[in-house]
C-alpha positions in Angstrom: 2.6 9.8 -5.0 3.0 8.4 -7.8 0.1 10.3 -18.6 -1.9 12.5 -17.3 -1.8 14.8 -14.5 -3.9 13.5 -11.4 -7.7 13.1 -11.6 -9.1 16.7 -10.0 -9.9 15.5 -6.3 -6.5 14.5 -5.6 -5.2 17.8 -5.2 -1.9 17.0 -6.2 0.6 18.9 -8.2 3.4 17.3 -10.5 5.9 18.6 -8.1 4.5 16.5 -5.2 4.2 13.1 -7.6 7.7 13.9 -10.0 9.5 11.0 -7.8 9.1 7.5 -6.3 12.3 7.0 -5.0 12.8 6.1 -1.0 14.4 9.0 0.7 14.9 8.9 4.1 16.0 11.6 5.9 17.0 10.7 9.1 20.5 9.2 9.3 19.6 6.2 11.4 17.0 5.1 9.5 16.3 1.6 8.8 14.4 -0.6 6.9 13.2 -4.3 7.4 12.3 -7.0 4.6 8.7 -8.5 5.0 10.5 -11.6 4.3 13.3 -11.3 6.8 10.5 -10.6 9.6 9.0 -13.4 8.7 11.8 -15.7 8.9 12.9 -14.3 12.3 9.6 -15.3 13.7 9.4 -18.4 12.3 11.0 -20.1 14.8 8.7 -19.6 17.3 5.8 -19.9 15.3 2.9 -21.8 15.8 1.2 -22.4 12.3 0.5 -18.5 12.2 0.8 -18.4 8.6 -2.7 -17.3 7.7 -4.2 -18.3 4.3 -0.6 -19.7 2.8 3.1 -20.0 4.2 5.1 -17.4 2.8 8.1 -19.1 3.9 7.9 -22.0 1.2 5.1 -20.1 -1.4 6.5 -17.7 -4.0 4.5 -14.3 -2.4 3.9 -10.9 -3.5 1.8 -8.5 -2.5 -0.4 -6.0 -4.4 -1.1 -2.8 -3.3 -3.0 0.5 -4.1 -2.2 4.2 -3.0 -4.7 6.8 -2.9 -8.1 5.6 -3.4 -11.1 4.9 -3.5 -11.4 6.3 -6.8 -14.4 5.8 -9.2 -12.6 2.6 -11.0 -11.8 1.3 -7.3 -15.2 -0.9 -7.6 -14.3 -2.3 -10.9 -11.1 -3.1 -9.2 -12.7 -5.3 -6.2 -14.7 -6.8 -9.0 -11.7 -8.1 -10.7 -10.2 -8.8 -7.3 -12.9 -10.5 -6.4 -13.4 -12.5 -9.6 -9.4 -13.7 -9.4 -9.7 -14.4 -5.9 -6.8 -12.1 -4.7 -6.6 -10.2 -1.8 -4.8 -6.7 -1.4 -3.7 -3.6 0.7 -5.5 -0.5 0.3 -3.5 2.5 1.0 -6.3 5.1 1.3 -6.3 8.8 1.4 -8.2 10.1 3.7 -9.9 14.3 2.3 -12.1 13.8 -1.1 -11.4 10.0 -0.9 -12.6 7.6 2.3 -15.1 10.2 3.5 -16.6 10.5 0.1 -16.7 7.2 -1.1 -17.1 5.3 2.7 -19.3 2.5 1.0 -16.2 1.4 -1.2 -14.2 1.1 2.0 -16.6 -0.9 3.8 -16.6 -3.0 0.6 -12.9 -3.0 0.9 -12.7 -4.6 4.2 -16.1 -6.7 3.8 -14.1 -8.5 1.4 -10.9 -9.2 2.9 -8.4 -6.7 1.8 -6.3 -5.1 4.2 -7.3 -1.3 4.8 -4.5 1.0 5.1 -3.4 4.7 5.8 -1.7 6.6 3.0 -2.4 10.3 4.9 -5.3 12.9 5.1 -4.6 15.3 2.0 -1.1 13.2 0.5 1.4 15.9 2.1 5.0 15.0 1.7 5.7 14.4 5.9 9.1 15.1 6.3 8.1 18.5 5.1 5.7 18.7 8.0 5.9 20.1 11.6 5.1 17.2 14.1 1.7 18.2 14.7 0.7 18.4 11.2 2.2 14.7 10.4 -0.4 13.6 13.6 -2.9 15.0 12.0 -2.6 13.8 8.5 -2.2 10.3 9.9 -4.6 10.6 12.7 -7.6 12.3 10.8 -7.6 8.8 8.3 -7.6 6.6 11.1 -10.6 8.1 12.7 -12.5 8.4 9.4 -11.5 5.1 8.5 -12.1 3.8 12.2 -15.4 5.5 11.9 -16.6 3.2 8.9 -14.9 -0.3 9.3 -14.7 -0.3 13.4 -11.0 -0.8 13.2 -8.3 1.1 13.1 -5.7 0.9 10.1 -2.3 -0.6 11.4 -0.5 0.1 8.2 0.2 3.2 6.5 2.7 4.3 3.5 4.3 8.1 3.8 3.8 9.7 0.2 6.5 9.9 -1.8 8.0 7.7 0.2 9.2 9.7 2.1 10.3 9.6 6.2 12.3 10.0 8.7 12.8 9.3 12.3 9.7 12.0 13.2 7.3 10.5 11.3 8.4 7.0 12.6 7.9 7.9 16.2 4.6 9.5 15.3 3.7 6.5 13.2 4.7 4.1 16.6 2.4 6.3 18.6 -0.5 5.4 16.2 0.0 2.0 16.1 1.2 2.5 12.6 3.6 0.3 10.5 5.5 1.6 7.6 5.1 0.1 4.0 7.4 1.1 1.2 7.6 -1.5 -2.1 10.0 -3.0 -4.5 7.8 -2.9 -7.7 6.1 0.4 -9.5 4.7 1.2 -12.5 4.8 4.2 -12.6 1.4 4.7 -13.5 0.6 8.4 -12.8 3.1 9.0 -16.3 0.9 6.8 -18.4 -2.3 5.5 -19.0 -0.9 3.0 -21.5 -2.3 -0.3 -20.0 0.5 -2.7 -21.6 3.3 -0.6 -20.5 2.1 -0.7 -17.0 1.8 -4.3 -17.1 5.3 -4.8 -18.4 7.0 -2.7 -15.9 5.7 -4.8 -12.9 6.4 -7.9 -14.3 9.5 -6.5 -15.1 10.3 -5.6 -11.7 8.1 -8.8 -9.7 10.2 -11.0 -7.5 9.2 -13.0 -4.6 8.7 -11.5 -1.0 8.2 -8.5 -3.3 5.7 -5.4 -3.0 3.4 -4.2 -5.9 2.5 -0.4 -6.2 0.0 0.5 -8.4 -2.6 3.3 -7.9 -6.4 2.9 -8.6 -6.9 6.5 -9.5 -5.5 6.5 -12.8 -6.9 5.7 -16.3 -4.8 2.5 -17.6 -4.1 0.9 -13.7 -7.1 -1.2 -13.4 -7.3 -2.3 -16.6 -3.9 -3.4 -16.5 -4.8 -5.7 -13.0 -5.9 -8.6 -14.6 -3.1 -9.3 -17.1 -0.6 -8.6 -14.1 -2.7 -11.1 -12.1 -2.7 -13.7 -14.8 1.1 -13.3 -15.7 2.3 -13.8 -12.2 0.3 -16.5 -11.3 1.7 -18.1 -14.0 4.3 -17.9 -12.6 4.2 -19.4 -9.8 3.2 -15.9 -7.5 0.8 -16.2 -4.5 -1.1 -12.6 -3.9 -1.0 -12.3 -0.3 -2.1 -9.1 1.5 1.4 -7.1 3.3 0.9 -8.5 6.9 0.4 -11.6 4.9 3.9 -11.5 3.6 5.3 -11.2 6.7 3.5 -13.9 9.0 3.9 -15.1 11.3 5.4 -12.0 12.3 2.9 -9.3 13.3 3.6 -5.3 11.6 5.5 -3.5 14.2 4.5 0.5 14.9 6.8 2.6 13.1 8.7 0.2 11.7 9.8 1.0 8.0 8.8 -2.4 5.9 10.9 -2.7 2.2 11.4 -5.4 0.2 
């Protein structure tokens, strides 16, 4: 999902990255606010709010589809340096199983490890079987490294529909969509990615950004910096939500 075309071991053709907007195919599908779960468990919580309280901070989560790419360690550098924790949305072929020391790195340093599919196939274009197996073949290999299971994955594109939410319930998987893109397969121009997050950044909201591309990572920092500023807390996307707990096939949007 998501200028320059992709780099060469994501496989992906312009036709499967053209668009970023939610379609959902199903006609009873529906979405849930991080911040509206929150709130609805909030009243029986009991101080679950891990590292800050979403409910009276200004939150926003940062995430990252498609990785680990090569930049993905300058990226936990920066992350690390600016103390911010994020979701990883990794892809599973040419990506997890060929970098598997960047995604132990990933969780070692308390990011949240995600699903974003074996080989980035649009899913409501795929039977039922081969949706299991795109999801189910990046849990195992991510399983395989970290010890745990992902409970979060986002459908490329965007893209779902009541099949792939029953198959995502049956894998323990929650869906993640976001309120806040760059863009940033259509440029590598650092400043205009940073400008069209901050642009778009609200609280309770959901960052996308991709760590693939040329002018993402270096954009991180100033998009750190600016928020903070302020007044934004980076949280991680279960995070956001506390004290309410991701719920399998759930759709999550801001």
């Amino acid at each position: 999902m998501p200028g320059k075309m992709p780099l060469p071991t994501m496989g992906l053709t312009a036709a499967l990255v053209t668009t970023l907007t939610l379609v959902l195919s199903g006609c009873s599908m529906e979405t849930t606010a991080p911040g509206s779960a929150r709130a609805e468990a909030a009243s029986d919580a009991k101080g679950a709010f891990g590292p800050v309280d979403c409910r009276k901070a200004k939150c926003i989560a940062l995430t990252f589809d498609a990785g680990p790419g090569e930049d993905t360690p300058r990226l936990l550098d920066i992350l690390k340096e600016k103390k911010v924790h994020a979701t990883f949305f990794l892809l599973g072929k040419h990506h997890v199983v060929k970098r598997p020391d960047v995604v132990q790195r990933i969780e070692d340093e308390g990011h949240e490890v995600a699903n974003h599919t074996w080989t980035h196939q649009v899913l409501t274009d795929q039977k039922p079987d081969e949706i299991r197996a795109e999801l189910e073949k990046t849990q195992v290999a991510i399983e395989k490294i970290t010890g745990k299971k992902p409970r979060l994955m986002r459908p490329p594109q965007g893209r779902t529909d009541d099949t792939v939410s029953g198959i995502s319930k049956e894998l323990g998987l929650s869906q993640v969509l976001w309120s806040a893109t760059a863009k940033d397969y259509s440029t590598n121009d650092s400043a205009l990615i940073t400008k069209r997050i901050l642009d778009q950044a609200g609280k309770d909201g959901v960052i996308l950004l991709h760590d693939i591309y040329p002018g993402t990572v270096p954009a991180v920092p100033g998009i750190i910096d600016a928020l903070q500023k302020d007044g934004y807390t980076f949280v991680t996307v279960p995070e956001l939500m506390a004290p309410a707990e991701p719920q399998p096939g759930t759709i999550y949007r801001p």
